[in-house]
C-alpha positions in Angstrom: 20.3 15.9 23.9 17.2 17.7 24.7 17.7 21.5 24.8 15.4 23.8 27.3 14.6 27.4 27.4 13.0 28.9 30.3 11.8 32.4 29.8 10.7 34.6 33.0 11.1 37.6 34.8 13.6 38.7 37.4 12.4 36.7 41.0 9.8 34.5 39.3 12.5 31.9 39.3 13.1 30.7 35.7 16.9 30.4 37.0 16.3 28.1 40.1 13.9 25.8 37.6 16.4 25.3 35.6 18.6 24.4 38.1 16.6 21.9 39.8 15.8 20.1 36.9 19.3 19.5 36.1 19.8 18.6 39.6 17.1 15.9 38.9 18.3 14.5 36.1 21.5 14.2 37.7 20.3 12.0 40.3 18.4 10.2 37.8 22.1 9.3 36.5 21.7 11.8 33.6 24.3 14.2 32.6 22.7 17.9 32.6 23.8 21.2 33.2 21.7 24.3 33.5 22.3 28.2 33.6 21.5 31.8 33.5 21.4 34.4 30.7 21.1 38.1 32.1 22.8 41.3 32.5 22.2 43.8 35.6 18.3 43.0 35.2 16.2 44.4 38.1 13.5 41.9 39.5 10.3 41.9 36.8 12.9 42.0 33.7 13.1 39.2 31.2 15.4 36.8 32.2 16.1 33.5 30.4 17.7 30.7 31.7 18.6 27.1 30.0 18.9 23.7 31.0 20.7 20.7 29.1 19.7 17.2 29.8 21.7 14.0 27.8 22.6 10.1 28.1 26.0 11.0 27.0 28.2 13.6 29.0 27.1 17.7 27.7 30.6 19.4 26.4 28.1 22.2 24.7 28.8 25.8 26.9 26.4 28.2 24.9 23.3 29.3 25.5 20.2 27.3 23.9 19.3 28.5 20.3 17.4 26.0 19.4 15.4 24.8 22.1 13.1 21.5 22.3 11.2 22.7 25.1 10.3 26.4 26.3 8.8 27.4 29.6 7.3 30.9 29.9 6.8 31.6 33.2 4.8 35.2 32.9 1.9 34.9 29.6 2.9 38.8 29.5 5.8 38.0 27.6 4.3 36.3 24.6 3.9 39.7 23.7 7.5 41.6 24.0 9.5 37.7 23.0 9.6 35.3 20.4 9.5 32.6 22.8 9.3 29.9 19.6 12.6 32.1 18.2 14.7 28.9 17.1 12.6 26.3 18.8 12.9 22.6 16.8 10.6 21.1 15.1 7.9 18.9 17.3 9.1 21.7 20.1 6.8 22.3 23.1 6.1 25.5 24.6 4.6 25.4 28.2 2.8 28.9 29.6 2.0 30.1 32.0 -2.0 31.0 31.0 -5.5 30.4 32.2 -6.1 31.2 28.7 -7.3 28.7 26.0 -4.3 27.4 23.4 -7.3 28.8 20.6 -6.5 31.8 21.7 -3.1 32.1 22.8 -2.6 30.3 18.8 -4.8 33.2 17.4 -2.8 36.2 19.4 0.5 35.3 19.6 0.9 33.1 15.9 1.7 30.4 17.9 2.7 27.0 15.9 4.7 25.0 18.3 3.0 21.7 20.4 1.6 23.7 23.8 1.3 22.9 27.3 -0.8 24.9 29.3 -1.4 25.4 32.8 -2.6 28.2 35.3 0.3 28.4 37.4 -0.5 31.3 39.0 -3.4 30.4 40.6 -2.3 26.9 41.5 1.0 28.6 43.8 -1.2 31.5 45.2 -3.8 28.6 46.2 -0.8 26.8 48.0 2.4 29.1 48.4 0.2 32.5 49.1 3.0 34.2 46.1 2.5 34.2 42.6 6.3 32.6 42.0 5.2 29.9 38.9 8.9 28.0 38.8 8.3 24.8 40.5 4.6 24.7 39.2 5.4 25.3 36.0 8.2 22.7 35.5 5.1 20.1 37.1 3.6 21.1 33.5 6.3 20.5 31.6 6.7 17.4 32.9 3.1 16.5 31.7 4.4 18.1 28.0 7.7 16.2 28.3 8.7 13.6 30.7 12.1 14.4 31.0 12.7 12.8 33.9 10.3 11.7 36.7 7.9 14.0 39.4 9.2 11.9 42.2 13.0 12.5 41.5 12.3 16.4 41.8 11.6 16.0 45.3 15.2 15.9 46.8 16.3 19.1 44.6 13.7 21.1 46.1 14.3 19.4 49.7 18.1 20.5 49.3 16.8 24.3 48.0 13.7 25.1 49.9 14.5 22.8 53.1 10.7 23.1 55.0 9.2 24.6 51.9 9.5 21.8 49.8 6.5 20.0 50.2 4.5 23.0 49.3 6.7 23.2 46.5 6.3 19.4 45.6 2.4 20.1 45.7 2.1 22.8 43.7 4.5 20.8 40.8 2.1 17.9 41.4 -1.3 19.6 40.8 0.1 21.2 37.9 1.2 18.1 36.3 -2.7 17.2 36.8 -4.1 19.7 35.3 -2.0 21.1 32.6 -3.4 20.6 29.4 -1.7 19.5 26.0 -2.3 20.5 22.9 -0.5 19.2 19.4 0.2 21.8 17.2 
């Protein structure tokens, strides 16, 4: 079972990326689940969110502890998180940065495998809002193929209806130009 934390903010969308992927590797003919971990947050608090994908039907309920893959949606949070707190051995982290991995290493101790990617600027280029969730699962797909680019396409179709294909775009050209870097 692969095991992923999504880390965010309130309205960044950490929740509905989560969602869609499982809805992807559902159609894929995966079992997955995926789901939300916050309190009365206002939007712009941390928010996590998980997502469960397996071969074999998922009976786990609790929230991920020990993640294989975590997404950080908002580089801000590196420093008020742990976002490696539990991850596995071989884990990936995915950020949201413009900044080198040298650095991000350097300032946050960072040990895991990372995936980087400048989300923002790739959704304000095409969806004019700085809302990283469907860019930033594009990079982890580059990190981790968990399942394929292509079988994203009907989740956000069903979610964002005439928004999708920006949404499809933006997931694209990240998956282009993240950059991975072995720990």
């Amino acid at each position: 079972m692969i095991e992923i934390r999504f880390h965010g903010r309130g309205g960044q969308g950490a929740v509905t990326s989560a969602e869609l992927l499982a809805q992807a590797a559902i159609g894929e003919g995966k079992y997955a689940q995926a789901f939300p971990s916050f309190g009365p947050e206002r939007r712009g608090a941390p928010v996590l969110a998980f997502a469960r994908i397996d071969e074999q039907q998922i009976r786990s309920r609790e929230q991920v502890y020990e993640p294989d893959v975590v997404i950080v949606l908002d580089q801000a949070l590196l420093s008020i998180v742990d976002v490696e707190a539990g991850i596995r051995e071989g884990g990936l982290v995915v950020i949201n940065s413009g900044r080198s991995a040298a650095e991000l290493r350097q300032e946050y101790k960072l040990r895991s495998e990372i995936c980087l990617v400048d989300a923002t600027q790739i959704a304000m280029e095409v969806l004019k809002r700085p809302i990283t969730n469907t860019t930033m699962l594009g990079a982890m797909l580059k990190g981790r193929n968990l399942v394929e680019l292509e079988s994203l396409r009907a989740p956000l179709e069903h979610r964002f209806g005439a928004l999708a294909a920006r949404n499809f775009d933006v997931m694209s050209r990240a998956f282009e130009q993240a950059l991975l870097e072995k720990a």
